[in-house]
C-alpha positions, 0 to 999 in steps of 0.5 A: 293684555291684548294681543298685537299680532292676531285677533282673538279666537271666537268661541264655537260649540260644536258637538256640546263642547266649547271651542275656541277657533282663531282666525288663519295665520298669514303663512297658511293663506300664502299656502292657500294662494300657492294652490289657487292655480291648482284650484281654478284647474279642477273647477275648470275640469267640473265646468268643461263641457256641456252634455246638453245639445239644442237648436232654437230656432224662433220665428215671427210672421204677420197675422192681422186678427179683426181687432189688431191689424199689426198682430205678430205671431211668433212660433218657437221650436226647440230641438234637443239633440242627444250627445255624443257619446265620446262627450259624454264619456269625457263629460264624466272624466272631467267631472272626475279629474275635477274632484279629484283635483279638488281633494288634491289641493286640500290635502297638497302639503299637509294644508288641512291638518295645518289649517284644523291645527293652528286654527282649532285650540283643542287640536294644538297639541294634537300630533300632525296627521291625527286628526286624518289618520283613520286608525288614530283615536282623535280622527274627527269623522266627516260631519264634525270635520264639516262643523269645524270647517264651517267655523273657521271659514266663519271666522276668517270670511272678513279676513277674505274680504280684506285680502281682495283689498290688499291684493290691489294694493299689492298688484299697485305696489308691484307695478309702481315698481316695475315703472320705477326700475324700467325708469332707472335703466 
């Protein structure tokens, strides 16, 4: 009997044993959307300033040869400047701040626990917290975490292709109705 309110999970093997990854749940991409401010703030952050200063300058002259009396010679000169250092300085603040932005939003809210919990049926039953928590024997260490979040990205990349559908036809929505009560007033 099939299953109305999700896809079926895909099976995955990571570390020789099979595992089944189901797609996300609606209630954590809401999560995830509600962090995107957050998001486009850190990567802001990490992409903020340019450390490398240089002046370009090109130029070109006339320089009729035997055989080409409309010959060009073009001349480029590039100078690099050395940065500030105040701009260095904040080149590596931002850089920070950005990372730790970044970590930020995924730990905001529990949201990667809820995120392996409901998506990884062997950690279902698995208390929340666990699986992060350093002391606890089902803690996954960094590469197996890597692999299963490769999976569940895996499994949910055509779901992300469709929410860029739906989020038109829900930007549609909302302005339809905006125009409907502007016009009832």
């Amino acid at each position: 009997m099939s299953n109305i309110f999700r896809k079926p999970a895909k099976e995955f093997t990571i570390n020789d044993e099979k595992v089944m990854i189901s797609p996300l749940k609606v209630g954590t991409l809401l999560k995830i959307q509600g962090l995107t401010q957050h998001i486009a703030e850190a990567f802001a952050k990490l992409r903020s300033i340019i450390a490398n200063d240089y002046e370009q300058v090109k130029n070109s002259t006339p320089h009729p040869v035997e055989g080409d009396k409309d010959a060009i010679e073009y001349v480029e000169k590039t100078t690099h400047k050395a940065p500030e250092l105040s701009a260095i300085s904040l080149l590596v603040k931002n850089k920070q701040e950005g990372l730790k932005a970044l970590f930020d939003c995924l730990f905001q809210m529990d949201l990667l626990d809820d995120i392996f919990r409901s998506s990884v049926d062997r950690f279902r039953d698995v208390p929340k917290g666990a699986l992060f928590d350093p002391m606890s024997e089902q803690a996954l260490d960094i590469p197996t975490a890597l692999e299963f979040l490769l999976a569940i990205v895996d499994v949910n990349a055509g779901g992300f292709t469709e929410l860029g559908k739906f989020s038109r036809l829900l930007t549609m929505f909302q302005g339809a109705a905006k125009q409907a009560e502007t016009n009832a007033v």
